[in-house]
C-alpha positions in Angstrom: 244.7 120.9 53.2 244.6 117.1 54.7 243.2 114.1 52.9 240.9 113.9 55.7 239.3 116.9 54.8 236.1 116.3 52.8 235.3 119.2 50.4 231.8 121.0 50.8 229.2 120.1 47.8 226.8 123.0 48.2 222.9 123.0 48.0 220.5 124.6 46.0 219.2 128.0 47.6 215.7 127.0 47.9 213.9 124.0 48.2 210.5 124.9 46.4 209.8 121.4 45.0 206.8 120.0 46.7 208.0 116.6 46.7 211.0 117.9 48.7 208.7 119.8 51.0 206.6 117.3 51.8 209.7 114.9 52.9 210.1 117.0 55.7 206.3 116.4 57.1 206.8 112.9 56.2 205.7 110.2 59.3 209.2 108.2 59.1 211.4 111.8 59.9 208.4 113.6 61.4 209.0 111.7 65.0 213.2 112.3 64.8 213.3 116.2 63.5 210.5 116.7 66.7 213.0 116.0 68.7 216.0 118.2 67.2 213.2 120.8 67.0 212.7 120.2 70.7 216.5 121.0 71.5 216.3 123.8 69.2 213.4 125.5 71.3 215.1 124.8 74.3 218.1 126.4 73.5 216.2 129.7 72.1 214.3 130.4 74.8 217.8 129.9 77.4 219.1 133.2 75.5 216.2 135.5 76.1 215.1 137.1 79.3 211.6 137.6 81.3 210.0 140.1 78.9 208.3 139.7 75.7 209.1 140.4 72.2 209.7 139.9 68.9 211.0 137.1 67.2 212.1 135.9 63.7 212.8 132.9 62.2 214.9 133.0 58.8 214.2 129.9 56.6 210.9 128.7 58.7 210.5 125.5 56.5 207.1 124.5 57.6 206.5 126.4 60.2 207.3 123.8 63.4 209.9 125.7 65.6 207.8 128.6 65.4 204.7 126.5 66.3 206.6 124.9 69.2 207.5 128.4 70.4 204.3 130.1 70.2 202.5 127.6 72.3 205.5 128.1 75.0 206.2 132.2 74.7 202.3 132.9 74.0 202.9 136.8 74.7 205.4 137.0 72.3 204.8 137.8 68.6 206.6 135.3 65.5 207.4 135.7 62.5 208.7 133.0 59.8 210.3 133.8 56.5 210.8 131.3 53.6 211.8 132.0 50.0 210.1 128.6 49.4 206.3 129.2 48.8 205.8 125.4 49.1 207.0 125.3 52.9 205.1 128.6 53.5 202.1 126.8 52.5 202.8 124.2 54.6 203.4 126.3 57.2 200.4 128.6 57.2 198.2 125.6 56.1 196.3 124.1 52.9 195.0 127.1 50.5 197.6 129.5 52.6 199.0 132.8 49.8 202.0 134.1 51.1 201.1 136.1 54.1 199.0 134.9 56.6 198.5 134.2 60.5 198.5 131.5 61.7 196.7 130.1 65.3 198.1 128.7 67.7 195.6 126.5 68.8 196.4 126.4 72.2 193.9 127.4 75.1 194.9 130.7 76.2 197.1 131.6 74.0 196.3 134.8 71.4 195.4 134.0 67.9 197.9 135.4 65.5 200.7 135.2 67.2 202.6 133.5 64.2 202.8 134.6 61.2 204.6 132.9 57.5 205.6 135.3 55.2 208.0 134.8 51.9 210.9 135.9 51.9 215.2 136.1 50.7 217.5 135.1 53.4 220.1 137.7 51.8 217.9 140.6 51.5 214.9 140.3 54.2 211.6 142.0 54.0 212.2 143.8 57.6 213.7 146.9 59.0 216.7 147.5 60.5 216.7 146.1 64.2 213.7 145.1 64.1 213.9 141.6 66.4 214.3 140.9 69.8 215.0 137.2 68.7 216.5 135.9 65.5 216.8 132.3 64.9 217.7 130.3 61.6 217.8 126.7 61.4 219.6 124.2 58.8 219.7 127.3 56.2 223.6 128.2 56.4 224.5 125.1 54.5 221.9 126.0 51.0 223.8 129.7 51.2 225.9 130.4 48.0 226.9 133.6 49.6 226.8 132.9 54.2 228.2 136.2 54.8 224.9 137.7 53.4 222.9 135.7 55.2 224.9 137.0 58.6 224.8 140.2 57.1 221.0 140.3 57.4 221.1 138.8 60.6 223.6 141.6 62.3 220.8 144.0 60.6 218.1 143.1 61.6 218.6 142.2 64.9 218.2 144.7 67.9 222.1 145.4 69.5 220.3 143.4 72.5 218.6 140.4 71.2 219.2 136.8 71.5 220.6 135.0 68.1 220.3 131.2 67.6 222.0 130.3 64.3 222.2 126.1 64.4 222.7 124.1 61.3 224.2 120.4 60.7 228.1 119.9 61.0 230.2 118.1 58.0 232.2 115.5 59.2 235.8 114.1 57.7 236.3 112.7 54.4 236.5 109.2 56.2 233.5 109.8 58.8 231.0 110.6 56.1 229.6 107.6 55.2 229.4 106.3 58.6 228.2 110.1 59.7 225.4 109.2 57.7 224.4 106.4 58.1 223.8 106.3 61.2 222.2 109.6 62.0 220.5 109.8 58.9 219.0 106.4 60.2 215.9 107.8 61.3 215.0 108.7 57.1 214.3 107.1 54.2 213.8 107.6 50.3 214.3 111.2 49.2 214.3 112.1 53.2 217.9 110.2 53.7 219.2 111.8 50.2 218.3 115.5 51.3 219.6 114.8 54.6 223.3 113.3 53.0 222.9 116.0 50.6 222.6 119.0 53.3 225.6 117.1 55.5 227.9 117.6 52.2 226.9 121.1 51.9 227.4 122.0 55.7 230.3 123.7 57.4 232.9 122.3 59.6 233.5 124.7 63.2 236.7 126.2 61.8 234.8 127.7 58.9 231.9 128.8 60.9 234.4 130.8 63.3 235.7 132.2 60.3 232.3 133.5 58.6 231.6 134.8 62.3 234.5 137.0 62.9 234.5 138.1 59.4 230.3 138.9 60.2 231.6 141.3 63.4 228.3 140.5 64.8 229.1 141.5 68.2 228.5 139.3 71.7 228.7 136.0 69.5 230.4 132.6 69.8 230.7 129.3 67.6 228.9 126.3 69.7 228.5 122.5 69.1 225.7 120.8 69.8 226.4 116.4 69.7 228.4 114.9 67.1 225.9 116.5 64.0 224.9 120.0 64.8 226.9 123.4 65.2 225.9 127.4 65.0 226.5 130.6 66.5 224.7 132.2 69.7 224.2 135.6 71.3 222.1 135.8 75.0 220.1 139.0 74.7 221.4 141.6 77.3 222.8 145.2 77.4 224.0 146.2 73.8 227.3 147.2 72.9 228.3 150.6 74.3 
């Protein structure tokens, strides 16, 4: 292995301390992650086609992609999954207990569109192909086990839907600190720590194509996104004959 390789420092599982929660609804990253949510949106609804569906999102956090989508795919139906109970409070609101719907809030969409229910990443509450969409954000890196986490994805997702895994990329042992630095710029207090935290714990592209071809999730390809993001993606289409 090359001294420029910087070993992986892996993440607790589950983030269920409130403080911790509450860092990612802070005002200082609140403005940034938008943003990264934004391209993250974007990029789902490019692998779907014209007709509606269902859609999951493993490891919700508090709820925004899902929000974000809602208000754009109104006819479709949502579905987040946590195994955090504070960020499924946060997602389903103040007073929220474990499984509830959520509004959208926007004029003509239908209410109830989105619902927040908790949930394992490596053994999901749902049937088998059950999703016309499956999306996980910035989960892979907290996984003791990833190939379980894949696992569940290949089950539960219809031989035709769209998959959009993305989480953060870990840099060299020398482009760390720098890494950092300067895209953690838009954090601060236990915000930046998480975030330097989660970079540690992430994978570099040659491990993901390794988890993915030892998943045998057909249809799917390793992708890059800038100089701090990386995941796999399948377009939904015709299944596998």
């Amino acid at each position: 292995m090359s001294w420029l390789h910087l070993a992986r420092v892996p993440e607790p599982e589950i983030m269920d301390d409130a403080g911790e929660a509450q860092a990612y609804s802070s005002a200082s990253a609140e403005a940034y992650l938008s943003k990264i949510d934004d391209s993250f949106v974007e990029h789902a609804i490019g692998l779907i086609g014209p007709a509606p569906g269902r859609a999951v999102d493993i490891g919700c956090g508090p709820g925004q992609i899902l929000k974000k989508l809602s208000a754009r795919l109104p006819e479709w139906k949502f579905c987040g999954v946590d195994r955090s109970f504070a960020m499924i409070r946060l997602a389903a609101g103040s007073g929220g207990k474990g499984h509830q719907s959520l509004a959208t809030g926007r004029a003509g969409a239908p209410k109830g569109n989105v619902e927040f229910v908790p949930g394992d990443a490596n053994c999901l509450p749902f049937r088998d192909a059950s999703f016309d969409l499956v999306l996980c954000n910035s989960v892979l890196h907290h996984m003791r086990e990833p190939s379980r986490l894949l696992a569940e994805i290949r089950r539960i997702a219809k031989p035709n839907a769209g998959i959009l895994l993305r989480d953060l990329r870990r840099p060299s042992r020398i482009g760390y600190s720098f890494h950092v630095r300067w895209h953690g710029r838009h954090y601060e207090g236990l915000m930046y720590k998480l975030y330097c935290d989660s970079v540690r714990a992430a994978y570099t592209c040659e491990e993901l194509a390794a988890m993915l071809r030892s998943s045998a999730i057909p249809r799917t390809r390793v992708f890059s996104h800038g100089a701090t993001h990386l995941g796999i993606e399948r377009a939904s289409g015709a299944a596998d004959c």
